[in-house]
C-alpha positions in Angstrom: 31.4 61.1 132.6 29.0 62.5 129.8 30.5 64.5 126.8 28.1 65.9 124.1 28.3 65.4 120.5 31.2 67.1 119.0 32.2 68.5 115.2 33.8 65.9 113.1 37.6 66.7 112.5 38.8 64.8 109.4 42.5 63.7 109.4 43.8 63.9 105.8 46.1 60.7 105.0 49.5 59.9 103.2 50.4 63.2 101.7 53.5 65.2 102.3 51.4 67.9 104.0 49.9 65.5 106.8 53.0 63.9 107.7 54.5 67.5 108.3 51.4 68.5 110.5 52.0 65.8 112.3 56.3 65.9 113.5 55.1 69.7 114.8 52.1 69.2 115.9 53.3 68.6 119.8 56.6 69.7 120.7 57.1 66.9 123.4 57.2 64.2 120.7 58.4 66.5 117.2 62.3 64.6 117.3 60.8 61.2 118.1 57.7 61.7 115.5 60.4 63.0 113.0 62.7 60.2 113.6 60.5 57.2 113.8 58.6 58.8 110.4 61.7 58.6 108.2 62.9 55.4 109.3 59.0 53.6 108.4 59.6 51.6 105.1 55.7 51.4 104.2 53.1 51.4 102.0 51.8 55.1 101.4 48.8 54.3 102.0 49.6 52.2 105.2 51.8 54.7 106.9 49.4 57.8 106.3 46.4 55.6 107.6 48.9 55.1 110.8 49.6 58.7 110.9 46.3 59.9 110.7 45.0 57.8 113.6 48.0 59.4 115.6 47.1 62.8 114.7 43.3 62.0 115.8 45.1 60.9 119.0 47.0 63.8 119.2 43.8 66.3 119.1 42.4 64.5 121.8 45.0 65.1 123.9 45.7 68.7 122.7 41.8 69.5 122.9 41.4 68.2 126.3 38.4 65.9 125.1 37.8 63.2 127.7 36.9 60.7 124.9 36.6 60.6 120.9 35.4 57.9 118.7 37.7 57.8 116.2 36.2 56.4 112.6 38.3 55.9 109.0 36.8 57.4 105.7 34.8 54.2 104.4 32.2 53.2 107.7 28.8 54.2 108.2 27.1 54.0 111.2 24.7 50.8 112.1 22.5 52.6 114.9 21.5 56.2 115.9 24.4 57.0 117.9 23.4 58.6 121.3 24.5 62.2 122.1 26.9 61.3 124.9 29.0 58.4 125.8 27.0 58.2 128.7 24.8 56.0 127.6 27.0 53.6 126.2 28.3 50.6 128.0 32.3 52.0 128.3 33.9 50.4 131.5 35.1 53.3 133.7 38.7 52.1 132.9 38.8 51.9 129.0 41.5 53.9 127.2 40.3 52.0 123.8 36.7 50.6 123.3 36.7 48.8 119.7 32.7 49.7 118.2 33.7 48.0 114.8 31.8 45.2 112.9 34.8 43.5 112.5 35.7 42.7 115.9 31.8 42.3 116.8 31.7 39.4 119.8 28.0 40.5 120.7 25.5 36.8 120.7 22.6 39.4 121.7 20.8 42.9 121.4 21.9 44.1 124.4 24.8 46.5 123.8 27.9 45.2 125.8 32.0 45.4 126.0 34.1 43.2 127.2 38.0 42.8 127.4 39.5 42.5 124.3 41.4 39.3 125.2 38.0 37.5 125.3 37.0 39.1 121.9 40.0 38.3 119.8 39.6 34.3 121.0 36.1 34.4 118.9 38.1 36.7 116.0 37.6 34.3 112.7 41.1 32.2 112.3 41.3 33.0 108.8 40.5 36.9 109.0 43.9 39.3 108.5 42.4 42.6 109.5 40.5 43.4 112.2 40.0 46.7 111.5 40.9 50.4 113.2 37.7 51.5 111.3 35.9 52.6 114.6 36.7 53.0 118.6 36.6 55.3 121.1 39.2 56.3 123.1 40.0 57.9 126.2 42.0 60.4 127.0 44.3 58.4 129.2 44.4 56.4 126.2 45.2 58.7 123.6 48.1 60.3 125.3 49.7 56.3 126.5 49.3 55.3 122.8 51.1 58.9 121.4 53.6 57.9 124.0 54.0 54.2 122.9 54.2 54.4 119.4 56.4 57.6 119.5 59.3 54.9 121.5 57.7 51.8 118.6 57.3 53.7 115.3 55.3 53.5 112.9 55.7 50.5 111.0 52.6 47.6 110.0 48.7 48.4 110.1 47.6 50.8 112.9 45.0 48.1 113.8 47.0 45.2 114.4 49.5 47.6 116.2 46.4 49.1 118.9 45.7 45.3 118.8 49.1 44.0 120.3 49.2 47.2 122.7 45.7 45.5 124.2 46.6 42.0 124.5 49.0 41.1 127.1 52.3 38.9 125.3 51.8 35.4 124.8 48.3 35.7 124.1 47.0 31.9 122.5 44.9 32.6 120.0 43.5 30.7 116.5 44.4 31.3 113.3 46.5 34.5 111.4 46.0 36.7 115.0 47.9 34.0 116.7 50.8 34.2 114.3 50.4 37.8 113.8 50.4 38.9 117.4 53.6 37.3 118.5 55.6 38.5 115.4 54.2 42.1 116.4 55.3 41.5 120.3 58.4 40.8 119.6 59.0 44.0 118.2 57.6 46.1 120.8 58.8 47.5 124.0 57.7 45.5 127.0 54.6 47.5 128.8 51.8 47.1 130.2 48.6 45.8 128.1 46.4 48.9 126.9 43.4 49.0 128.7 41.1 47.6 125.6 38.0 46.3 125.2 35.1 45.7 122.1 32.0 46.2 122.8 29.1 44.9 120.9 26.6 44.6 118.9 28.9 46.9 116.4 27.8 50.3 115.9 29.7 51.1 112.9 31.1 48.8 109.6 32.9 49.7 106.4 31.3 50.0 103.0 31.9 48.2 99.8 34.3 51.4 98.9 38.3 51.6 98.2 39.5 53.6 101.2 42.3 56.3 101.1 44.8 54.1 102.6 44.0 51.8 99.8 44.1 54.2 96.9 47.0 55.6 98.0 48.8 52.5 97.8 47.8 51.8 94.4 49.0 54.8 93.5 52.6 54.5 95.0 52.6 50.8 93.4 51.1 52.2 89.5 48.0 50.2 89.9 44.4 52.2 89.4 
């Protein structure tokens, strides 16, 4: 239940060359990746973002890796992060463990996750975003997500979408996630609820820098 610290793999976003890497990089999903890619009307930016975190998914599963924290191009870590998941608090069911500063529920020091039902009821009302910017993931997870989003497509921000796979429908909460959340359900298959929890204090938060997804989609729109 240990893994040691593995190499970084960096997941390049929206270019013409990633979203090809990614319809052939598993056989079992190439039509429905294919498909479900052409039919996304997004932001550059936004869908090669989504993408990328699928193709992080996808080398999980096709490198056997029983978990992977998964982290975007703008976060820097907020502790020494230990060699092996080991000794971090992930229940023995997680398939997605949010570590982010942005979803950050912890009232302590001591290093905790809990379901993330009970951390999106104390996510701010008036926050739009909270974050895909750093989680791990399992496995188990990996492979259910590849499978979920490859039947849901690719539309919206990837972390409102892993979001809405966690929470079960009909999920009260305050604010833009409770008006968010049930626009996003209704466009999903019925399943489930991903097995997803947050665990704090964060261990990772963005900087004060544009991201890729962001520059992208200035570019697509002729802003700089």
């Amino acid at each position: 239940d240990t893994m040691s610290a593995s190499p970084f793999a960096r997941m390049r976003s929206a270019t013409s060359g990633m979203l090809m890497r990614l319809v052939v990089i598993s056989g079992s999903f190439t039509s429905l990746f294919r498909r479900r890619v052409t039919q996304v009307n997004a932001p550059r930016g936004t869908l090669g973002c989504f993408l990328s975190h699928a193709a992080a998914w996808q080398a999980v599963v096709d490198r056997n890796l029983p978990h992977a924290l998964v982290v975007e191009d703008d976060v820097i870590p907020l502790v020494d992060l230990p060699g092996t998941v080991g000794a971090l608090p992930l229940p023995p069911d997680y398939e997605l463990c949010f570590v982010n500063d942005r979803l950050d529920h912890a009232t302590g020091p001591v290093l905790t996750a809990q379901p993330l039902t009970d951390v999106m009821r104390s996510f701010p009302p008036d926050d739009n975003a909270p974050g895909g910017d750093g989680y791990f993931i399992s496995q188990a997870g990996a492979s259910t997500l590849l499978d979920w989003v490859a039947g849901d497509g690719f539309a919206g921000d990837v972390d409102w979408r892993v979001v809405a796979y966690g929470l079960p429908p009909g999920t009260a909460l305050p604010g833009y996630a409770g008006q968010e959340l049930p626009r996003l359900h209704a466009t999903l298959m019925p399943r489930r609820p991903l097995r997803a929890y947050g665990m704090g204090p964060a261990l990772i938060r963005t900087v004060g820098v544009s991201s890729d997804r962001e520059d992208q989609n200035r570019l697509a729109e002729g802003r700089r």
